[in-house]
N, C-alpha and C positions, 0 to 999 in steps of 0.2 A: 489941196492935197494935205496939207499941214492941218487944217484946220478939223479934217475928216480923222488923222489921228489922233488928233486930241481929243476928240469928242469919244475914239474909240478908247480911249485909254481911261478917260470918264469915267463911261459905261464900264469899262471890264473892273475902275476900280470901287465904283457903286456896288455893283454884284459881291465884288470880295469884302467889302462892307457888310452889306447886310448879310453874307454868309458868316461871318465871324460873330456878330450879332446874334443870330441865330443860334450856333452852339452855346453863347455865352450863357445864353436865357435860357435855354436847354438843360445846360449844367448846370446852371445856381436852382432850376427848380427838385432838379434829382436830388444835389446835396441836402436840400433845403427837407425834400421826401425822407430820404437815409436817415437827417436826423433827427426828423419825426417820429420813424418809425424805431429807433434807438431809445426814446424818451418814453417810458413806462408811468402811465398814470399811477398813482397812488394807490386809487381802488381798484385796477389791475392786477396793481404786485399781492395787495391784501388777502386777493380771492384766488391769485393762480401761487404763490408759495407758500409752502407748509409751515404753517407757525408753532411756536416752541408750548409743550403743554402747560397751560395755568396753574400751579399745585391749589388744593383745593384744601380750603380748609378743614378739622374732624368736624363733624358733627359734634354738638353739644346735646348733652343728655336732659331729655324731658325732664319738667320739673318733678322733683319729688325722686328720681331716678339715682341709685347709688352709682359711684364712680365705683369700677372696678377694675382690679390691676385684671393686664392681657393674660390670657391664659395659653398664650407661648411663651410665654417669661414665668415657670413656675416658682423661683426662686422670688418673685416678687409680691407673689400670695404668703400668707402668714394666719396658721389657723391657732387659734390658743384654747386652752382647757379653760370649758368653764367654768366658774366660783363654786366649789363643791358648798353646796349649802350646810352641809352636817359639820365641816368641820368650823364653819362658821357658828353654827349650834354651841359644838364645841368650845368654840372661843367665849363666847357669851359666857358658859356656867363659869369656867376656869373664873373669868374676872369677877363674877360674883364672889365665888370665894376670897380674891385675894381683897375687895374691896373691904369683907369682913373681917379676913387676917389684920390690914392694916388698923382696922380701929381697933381690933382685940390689942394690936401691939403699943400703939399709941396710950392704951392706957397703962402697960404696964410700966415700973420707975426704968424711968434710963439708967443705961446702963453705958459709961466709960469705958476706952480704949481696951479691952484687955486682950492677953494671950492665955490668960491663968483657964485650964482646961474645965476646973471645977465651977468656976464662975460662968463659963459658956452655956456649960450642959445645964444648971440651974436656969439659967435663963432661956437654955430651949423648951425644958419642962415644966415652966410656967406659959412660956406663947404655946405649947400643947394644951394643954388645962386650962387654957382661955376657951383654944379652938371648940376642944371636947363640949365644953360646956355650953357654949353657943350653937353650938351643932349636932345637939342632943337630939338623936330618936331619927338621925338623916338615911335614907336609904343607900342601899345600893341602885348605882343607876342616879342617881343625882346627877352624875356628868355624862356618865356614857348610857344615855338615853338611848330607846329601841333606833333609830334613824343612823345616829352617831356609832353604836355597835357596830351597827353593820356592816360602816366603811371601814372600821378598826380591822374587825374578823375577816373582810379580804383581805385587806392591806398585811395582815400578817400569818395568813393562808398560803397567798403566793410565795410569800418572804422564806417560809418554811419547807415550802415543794422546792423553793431551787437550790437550797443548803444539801449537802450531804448528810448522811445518818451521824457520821461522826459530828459532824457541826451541828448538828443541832444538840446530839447531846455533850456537848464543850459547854454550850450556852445557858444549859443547864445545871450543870455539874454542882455548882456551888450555891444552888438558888435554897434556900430553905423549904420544906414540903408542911410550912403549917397554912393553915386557910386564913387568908385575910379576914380584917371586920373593917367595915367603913369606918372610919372618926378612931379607930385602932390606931396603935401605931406596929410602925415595922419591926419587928424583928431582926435586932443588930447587936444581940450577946447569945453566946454559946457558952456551954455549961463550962466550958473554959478561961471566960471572961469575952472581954468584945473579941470583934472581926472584921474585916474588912468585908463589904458587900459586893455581891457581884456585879461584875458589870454587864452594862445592855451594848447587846450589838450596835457596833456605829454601822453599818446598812442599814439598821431599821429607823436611827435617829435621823436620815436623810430621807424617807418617804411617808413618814408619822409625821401631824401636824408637830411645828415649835412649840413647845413650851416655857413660859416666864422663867424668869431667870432660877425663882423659891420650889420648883415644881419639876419633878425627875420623872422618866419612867423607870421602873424596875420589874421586873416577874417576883411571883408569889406564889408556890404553889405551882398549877397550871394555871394562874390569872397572869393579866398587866397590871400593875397595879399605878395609879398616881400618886406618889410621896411627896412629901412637904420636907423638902430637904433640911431646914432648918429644924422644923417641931418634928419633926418624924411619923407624922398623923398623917396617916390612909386617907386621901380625898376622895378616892374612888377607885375600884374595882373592875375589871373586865374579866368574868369566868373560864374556864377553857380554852386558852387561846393561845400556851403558852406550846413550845417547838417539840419538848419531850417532857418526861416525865423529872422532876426534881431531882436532883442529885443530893441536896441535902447543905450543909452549912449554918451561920447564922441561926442560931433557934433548932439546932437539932443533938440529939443525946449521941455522942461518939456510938459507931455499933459496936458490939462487942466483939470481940475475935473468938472465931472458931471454937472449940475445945481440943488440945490437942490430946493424939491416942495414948494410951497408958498401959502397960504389962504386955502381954502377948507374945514375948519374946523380940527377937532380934529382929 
């Protein structure tokens, strides 16, 4: 009888053995699955989440191809006037002349510091009388050649249309109405004795090519003309170009006054 339970206690406790067993193995294989299925391959994640975009580099511009700024950035464009060739023209004759100024002057005697006014003017009257003479029989148009006129004659076409009437004849007022001569000189005494010269509008000395430092413009007449500030010889001439008609000054006979009425009673 003892032995029959023991045997049966065995058996029942075999059974509960291998049923414990069973779940054991049971569950380490599920955890084992869960944390399988938890572990994402590499090339899984690659392909199933959205990756961040690669910025890409610009394109480089074919050879031979100019770089140019964007054109939503207008500010970063920059267009420039080009080289007006005439007044390069321009430039050219001027230095001719000065190159010949300088040896005309180089020959004449130095001349020491002075302020004495009669010793200046003798000295401008001989670098005149140099010029003159090496510059014998030169035309008009030597500098303001048909090309170079032309940009003159807008340039102070314009100049003249946006002045008012009165300003234009201010600019004139004091200009002397004799006619230029090339290799002349200007007219800078009045029957009075000297004068002071007129002066040139400073707008027009801001869109008129520069001039050397020996070399002015002034009006003449209805011309421009270019002075030799020093020798006072006419380099060159520009005809009709001038805002109004001359006013007078410089080189001209006082007009005479009226006649006044005489008898006729009260």
């Amino acid at each position: 009888m003892r032995s029959s339970r023991s045997r049966s206690r065995l058996a029942i406790g075999l059974l509960v053995s291998a049923g414990v067993l069973g779940i054991t193995g049971c569950g380490g294989k599920d955890s084992k699955d869960s944390q399988s299925s938890a572990v994402v391959s590499p090339g899984a994640s690659a392909e199933s989440q959205p990756q961040p975009a690669t910025p890409q580099a610009p394109e480089s511009p074919a050879t031979g191809q100019e770089l140019r700024p964007s054109s939503s950035n207008p500010s970063a464009a920059t267009t420039l006037t080009p080289a007006n060739s005439s007044f390069t023209e321009f430039k050219q004759e001027l230095d001719n002349y000065l190159a010949l100024r300088k040896k005309i002057e180089s020959s004449l005697p130095k001349m020491t510091e002075t302020q004495d006014p009669r010793k200046i003017a003798e000295r401008s009257a001989a670098l005149a009388k140099g010029i003159q003479q090496a510059r014998a029989g030169v035309k008009q148009g030597n500098v303001f050649s048909p090309v170079v006129a032309k940009e003159f004659r807008r340039i102070l076409a314009e100049d003249a249309k946006a002045r008012t009437a009165t300003d234009r004849t201010n600019i004139m007022d004091e200009v002397p109405s004799k006619m230029p001569e090339t290799n002349g000189l200007y007219p800078t005494d009045s029957p009075q004795g000297p004068t002071a010269l007129a002066s040139f509008p400073p707008g027009l000395l801001k869109v008129l090519p520069q001039l050397p430092e020996t070399i002015e413009y002034r009006f003449l007449s209805h011309t421009l003309v270019l002075r030799d500030a020093v020798a006072n010889v006419i380099v060159d001439y520009l005809p009709d170009v001038a805002p109004a008609p001359p006013g007078g000054g410089a080189g001209e006979s006082p007009t005479p006054p009226a006649p006044t009425p005489t008898g006729g009673g009260k």
